[in-house]
TIKEFI-879682 format. One line per field, with one value per residue (C-alpha): residue number from 0; residue in one letter; z, y negated, x negated. Coordinates in Angstrom, 1 decimal. Example, Ala and Ser with C-alpha at 12.3 -4.5 7.8 and 13.67 -1.06 7.14 Angstrom:
BEGIN
num	c(0, 1) .
residu	c(A, S) .
w	c(7.8, 7.1) .
v	c(4.5, 1.1) .
u	c(-12.3, -13.7) .
***
This chain:
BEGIN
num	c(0, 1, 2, 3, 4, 5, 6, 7, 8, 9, 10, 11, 12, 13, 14, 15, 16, 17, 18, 19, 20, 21, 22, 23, 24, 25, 26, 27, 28, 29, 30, 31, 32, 33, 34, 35, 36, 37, 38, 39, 40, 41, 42, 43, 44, 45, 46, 47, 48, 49, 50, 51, 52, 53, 54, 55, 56, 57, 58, 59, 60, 61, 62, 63, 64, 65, 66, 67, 68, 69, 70, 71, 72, 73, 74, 75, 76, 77, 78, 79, 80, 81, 82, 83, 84, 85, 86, 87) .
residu	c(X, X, X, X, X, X, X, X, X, X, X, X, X, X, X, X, X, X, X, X, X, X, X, X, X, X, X, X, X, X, X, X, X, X, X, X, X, X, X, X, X, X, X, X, X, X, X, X, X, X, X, X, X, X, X, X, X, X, X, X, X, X, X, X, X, X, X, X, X, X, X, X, X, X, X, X, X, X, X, X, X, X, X, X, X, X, X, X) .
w	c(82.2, 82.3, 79.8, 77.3, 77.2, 76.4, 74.2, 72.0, 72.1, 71.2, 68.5, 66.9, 67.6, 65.4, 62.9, 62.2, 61.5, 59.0, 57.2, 57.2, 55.7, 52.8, 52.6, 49.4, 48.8, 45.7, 42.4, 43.5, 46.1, 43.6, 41.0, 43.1, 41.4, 40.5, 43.2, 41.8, 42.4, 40.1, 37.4, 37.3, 37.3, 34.1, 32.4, 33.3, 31.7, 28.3, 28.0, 29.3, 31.1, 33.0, 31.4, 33.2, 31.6, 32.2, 29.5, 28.4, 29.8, 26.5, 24.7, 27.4, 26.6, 23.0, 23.5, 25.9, 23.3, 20.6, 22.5, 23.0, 19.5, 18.3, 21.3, 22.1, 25.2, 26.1, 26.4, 23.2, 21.4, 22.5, 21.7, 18.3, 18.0, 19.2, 16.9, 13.9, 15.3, 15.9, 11.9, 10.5) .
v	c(6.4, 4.2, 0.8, 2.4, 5.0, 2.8, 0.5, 3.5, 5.0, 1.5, 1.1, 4.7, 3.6, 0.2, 2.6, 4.8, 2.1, 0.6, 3.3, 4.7, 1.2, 1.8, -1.9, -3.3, -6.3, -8.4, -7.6, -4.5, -5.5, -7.6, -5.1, -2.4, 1.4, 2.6, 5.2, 8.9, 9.2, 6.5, 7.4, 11.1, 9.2, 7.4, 10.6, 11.9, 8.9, 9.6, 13.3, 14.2, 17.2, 18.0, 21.4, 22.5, 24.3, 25.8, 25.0, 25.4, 22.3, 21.6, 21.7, 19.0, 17.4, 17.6, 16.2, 13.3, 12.5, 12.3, 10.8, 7.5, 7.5, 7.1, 4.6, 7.0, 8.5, 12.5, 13.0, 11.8, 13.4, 16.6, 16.7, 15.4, 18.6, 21.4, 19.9, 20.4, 23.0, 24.9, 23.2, 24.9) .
u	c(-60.0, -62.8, -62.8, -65.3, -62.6, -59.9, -61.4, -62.9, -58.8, -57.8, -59.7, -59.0, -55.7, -55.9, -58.6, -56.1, -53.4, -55.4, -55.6, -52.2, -51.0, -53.1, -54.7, -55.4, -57.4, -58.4, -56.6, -56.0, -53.2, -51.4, -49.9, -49.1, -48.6, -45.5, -43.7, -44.3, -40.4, -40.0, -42.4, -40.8, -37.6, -38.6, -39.8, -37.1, -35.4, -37.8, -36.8, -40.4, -40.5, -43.9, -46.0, -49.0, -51.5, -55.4, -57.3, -61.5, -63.3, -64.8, -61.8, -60.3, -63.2, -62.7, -59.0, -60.5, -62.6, -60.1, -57.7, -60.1, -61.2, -57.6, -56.5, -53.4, -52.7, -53.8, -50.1, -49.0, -52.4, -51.6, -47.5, -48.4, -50.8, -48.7, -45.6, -48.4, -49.4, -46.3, -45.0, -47.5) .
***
């Protein structure tokens, strides 16, 4: 191998390690996100169960929108919706 060679391996090497440890600088770095396992832990902890659906893009958008006009969360917009919904 010549010492281009190695150097260019060396620092893929160090690239790739960099990236793999998922640096974080600035604010960022300091309040770190919680573990999924742990957030589905504390769902799980809530009663919350996860419910996928498709949906139109304009009525997401619709939701998004009402969601940030009332300063709730999508999640709790929509569950109060389907319980009117489904009361009705």
């Amino acid at each position: 191998m010549k010492k281009t060679d190695l150097a260019k391996s060396d620092a893929k090497k160090l690239m790739n390690q960099m990236g793999t440890q998922g640096a974080t600088f600035g604010a960022a770095g300091k309040t770190a996100a919680p573990d999924r396992r742990e957030q589905r832990d504390r769902d799980r902890a809530l009663g919350l169960v996860p419910f996928a659906v498709k949906l139109n893009g304009d009525l997401v958008q619709q939701l998004q929108t009402l969601s940030k006009e009332r300063g709730v969360e999508l999640n709790q917009l929509v569950a109060e919706l389907l319980q009117k919904g489904l009361a009705a």
